[in-house]
Residue, then its C-alpha position, 0 to 999 in steps of 0.5 A: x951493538x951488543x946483538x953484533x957482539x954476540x953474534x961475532x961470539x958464533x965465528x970465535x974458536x971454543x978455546x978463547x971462549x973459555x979464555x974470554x970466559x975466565x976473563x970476564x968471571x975475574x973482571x967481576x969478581x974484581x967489581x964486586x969486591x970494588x964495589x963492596x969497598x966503594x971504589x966503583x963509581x959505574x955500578x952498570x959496568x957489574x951488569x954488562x960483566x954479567x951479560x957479556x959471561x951470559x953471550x959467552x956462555x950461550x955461544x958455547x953451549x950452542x956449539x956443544x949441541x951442534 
């Protein structure tokens, strides 16, 4: 399922990109400071946070060189 998400990232126009982008970066940081306080109860939910900034990034990118 997450190689159909990124791949659904390659048809998304650069502009909700950057949105998305600055969405998940906030969504971490909130886990990471929930975390720390102990309020989190699913730790992998950081983990798919950062994967899902990395598929973002990525796709960007990919688009720059092009």
């Amino acid at each position: 399922m997450a190689k159909k998400e990124a791949k659904n990232l390659n048809n998304v126009p650069i502009i909700e990109l950057e949105k998305e982008l600055a969405e998940e970066r906030q969504k971490l940081v909130d886990l990471k400071f929930n975390l720390a306080a102990g309020k989190v109860k699913n730790i992998k939910e950081v983990k798919k946070t950062k994967v899902r900034i990395a598929q973002i990034l990525t796709a960007k990118n990919a688009r720059k060189e092009n």
